[in-house]
C-alpha positions in Angstrom: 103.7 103.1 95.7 102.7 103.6 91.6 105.2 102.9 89.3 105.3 106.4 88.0 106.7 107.6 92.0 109.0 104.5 91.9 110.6 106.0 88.9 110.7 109.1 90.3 112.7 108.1 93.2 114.5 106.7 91.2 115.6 109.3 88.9 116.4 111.7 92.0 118.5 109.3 93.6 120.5 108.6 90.6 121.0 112.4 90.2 121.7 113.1 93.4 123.4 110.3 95.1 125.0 108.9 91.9 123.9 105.3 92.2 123.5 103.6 89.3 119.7 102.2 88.0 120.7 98.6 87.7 121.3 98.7 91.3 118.4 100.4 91.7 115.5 98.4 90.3 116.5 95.1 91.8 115.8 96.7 95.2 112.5 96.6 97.0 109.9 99.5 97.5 110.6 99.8 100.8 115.1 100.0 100.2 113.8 102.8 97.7 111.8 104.8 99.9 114.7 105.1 102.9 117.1 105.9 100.1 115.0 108.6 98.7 114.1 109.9 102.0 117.7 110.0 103.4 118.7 112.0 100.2 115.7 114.0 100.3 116.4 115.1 104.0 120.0 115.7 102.9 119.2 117.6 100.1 116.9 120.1 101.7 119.1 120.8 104.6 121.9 121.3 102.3 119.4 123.8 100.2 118.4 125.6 103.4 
């Protein structure tokens, strides 16, 4: 992963899950991908 889709991971998460960026950055690639995909998957079936 770039750093540009790192950060923007990271900025959807804090918006939508409410965790806070400290928190955040210290974790791996990976630990930022399941978040973002377990929000993500909330998300859209919230949306639909």
């Amino acid at each position: 992963m770039n750093r540009q889709e790192r950060t923007n991971m990271i900025e959807f998460i804090e918006k939508m899950k409410g965790i806070d960026r400290t928190s955040l950055l210290y974790m791996t690639d990976a630990d930022i991908e399941h978040i973002y995909s377990t929000v993500y998957y909330t998300y859209i079936e919230l949306a639909e």
